[in-house]
C-alpha positions in Angstrom: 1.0 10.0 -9.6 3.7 11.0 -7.1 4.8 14.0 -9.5 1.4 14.8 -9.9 0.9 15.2 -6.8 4.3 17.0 -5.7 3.9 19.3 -8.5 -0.3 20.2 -6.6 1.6 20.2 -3.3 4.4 22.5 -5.6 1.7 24.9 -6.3 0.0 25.4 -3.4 2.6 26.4 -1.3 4.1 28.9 -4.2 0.1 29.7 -4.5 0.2 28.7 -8.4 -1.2 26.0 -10.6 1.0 23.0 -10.9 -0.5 20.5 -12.9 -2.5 22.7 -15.5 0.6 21.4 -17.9 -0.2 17.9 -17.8 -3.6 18.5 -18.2 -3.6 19.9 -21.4 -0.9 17.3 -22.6 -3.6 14.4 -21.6 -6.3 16.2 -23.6 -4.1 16.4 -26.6 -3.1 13.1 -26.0 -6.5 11.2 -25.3 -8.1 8.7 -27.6 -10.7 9.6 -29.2 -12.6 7.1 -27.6 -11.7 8.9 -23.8 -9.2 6.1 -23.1 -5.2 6.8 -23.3 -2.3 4.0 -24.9 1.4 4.3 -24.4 4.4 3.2 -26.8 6.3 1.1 -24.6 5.7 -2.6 -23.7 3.9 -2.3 -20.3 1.5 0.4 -21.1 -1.5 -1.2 -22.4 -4.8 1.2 -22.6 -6.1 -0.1 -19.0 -2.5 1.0 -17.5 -2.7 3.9 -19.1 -6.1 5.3 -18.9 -5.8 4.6 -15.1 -2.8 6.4 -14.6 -4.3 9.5 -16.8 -7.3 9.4 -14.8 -5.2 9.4 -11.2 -3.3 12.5 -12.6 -6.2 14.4 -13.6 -8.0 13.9 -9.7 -4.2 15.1 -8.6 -5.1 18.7 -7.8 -8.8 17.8 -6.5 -7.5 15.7 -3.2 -6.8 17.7 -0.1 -3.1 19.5 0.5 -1.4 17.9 3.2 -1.1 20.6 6.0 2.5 20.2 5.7 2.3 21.6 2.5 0.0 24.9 3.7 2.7 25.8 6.1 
């Protein structure tokens, strides 16, 4: 999630489109029962779907005014 959102926070101050990448990789990568599964030990469907879905809402939160500067 924290790349995710450094690469939005990325984009809007360079004014492009930071996450479209990852985007497409989770729609290549989805089940195709909408859920997502990882290889490694800790990264059961829940874990994963989860995380997916928090990356995907990445770009559709407010930018920090920080960032807008």
């Amino acid at each position: 999630m924290t790349i995710a959102e450094s690469l939005v926070v990325r984009a809007a101050i360079a004014g492009g489109d930071g996450i479209s990448a990852m985007t497409e990789n989770l729609n290549r990568i989805q089940n195709g029962d909408g859920s997502w599964t990882g290889s490694h030990c800790i990264t059961g469907r829940t874990f994963c779907t989860a995380t997916a879905l928090l990356v995907l809402q990445a770009d559709r939160t407010p930018v920090p005014a920080a960032a807008r500067k």
